[in-house]
N, C-alpha and C positions, 0 to 999 in steps of 0.2 A: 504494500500500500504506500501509496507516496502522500505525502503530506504537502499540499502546496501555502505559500502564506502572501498573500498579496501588500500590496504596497500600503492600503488602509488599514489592513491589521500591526502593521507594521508601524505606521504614524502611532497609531491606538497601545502599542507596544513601549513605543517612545516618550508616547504622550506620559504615561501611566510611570515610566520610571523616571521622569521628570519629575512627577508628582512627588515620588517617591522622597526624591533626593531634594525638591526642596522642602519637605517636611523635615528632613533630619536634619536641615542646617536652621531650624529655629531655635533651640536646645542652646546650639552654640550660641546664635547671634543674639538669645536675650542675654544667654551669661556672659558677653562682650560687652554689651551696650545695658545691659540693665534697666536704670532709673529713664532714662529714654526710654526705652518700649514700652513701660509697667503700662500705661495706658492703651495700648496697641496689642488690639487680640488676635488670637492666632489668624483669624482669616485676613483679618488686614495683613498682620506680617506676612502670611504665604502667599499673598497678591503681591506686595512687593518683592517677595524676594521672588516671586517668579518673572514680574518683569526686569528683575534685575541680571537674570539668567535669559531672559532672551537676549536684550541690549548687550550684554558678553559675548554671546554665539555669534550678534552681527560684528561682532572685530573679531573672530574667529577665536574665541576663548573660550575653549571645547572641556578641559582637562578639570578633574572635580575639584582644584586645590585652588585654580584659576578662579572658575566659576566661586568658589566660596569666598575669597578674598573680593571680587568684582563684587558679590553682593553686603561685605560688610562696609566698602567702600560706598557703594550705593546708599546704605544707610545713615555710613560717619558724613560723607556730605551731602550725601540728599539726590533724590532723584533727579535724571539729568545731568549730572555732573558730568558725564564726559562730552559734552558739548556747549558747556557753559563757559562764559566770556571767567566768570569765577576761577576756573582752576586751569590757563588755559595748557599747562604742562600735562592736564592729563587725554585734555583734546589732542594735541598734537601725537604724545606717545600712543593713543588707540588710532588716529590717522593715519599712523605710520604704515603703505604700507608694505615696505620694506621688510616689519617684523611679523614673527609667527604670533601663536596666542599666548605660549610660555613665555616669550620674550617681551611680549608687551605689558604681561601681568609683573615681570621682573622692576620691569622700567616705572612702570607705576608705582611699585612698594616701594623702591629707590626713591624715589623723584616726592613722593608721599614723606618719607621719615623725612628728607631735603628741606620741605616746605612746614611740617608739624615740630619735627624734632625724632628725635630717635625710640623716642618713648611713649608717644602721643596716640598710639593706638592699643597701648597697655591694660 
């Protein structure tokens, strides 16, 4: 018997461990951010952090360590931040595109501790 799996099941596959993965990264990101989220309920935070994981995938930021840092990033400055006139280093580093998705998430954390401090995401 051959088992075939079409491309919708497949989205539906994808979809579902997206799902997956950004529930597990709320856990982390209220124990990051704390006193900021306390008013922010799950469903609000797993709306965010799921458009925080699309807007990642469009600059090719595929990798789960990527994608987690792009959506604490998303949080500590707010949605929109990588096309905001606000931060414009990190416009440029996700413009880049010269860089992969590991390399743009490098340049970001770099360019990140550069502008907060070394410690500012503590």
């Amino acid at each position: 018997m051959t088992v075939t799996i079409r491309n919708a099941q497949l989205a539906r596959f994808r979809e579902a461990e997206n799902d997956r993965y950004a529930a597990s990264l709320l856990p982390r990101l209220r124990e990051l951010f704390g006193a900021a989220l306390a008013n922010v309920n799950d469903v609000e935070l797993n709306g965010t952090v799921h458009a925080a994981l699309g807007r990642a995938r469009a600059y090719g930021i595929t990798h789960r360590g990527g994608l987690a840092g792009f959506a604490a990033l998303h949080i500590w400055l707010g949605a929109g931040f990588d096309d905001s006139d606000d931060f414009p280093w990190a416009r440029a580093v996700l413009h880049d595109a010269r860089l992969d998705g590991p390399e743009k998430m490098s340049r970001l954390n770099a360019e990140f501790r550069r502008v907060f401090g070394p410690g500012a995401a503590s």
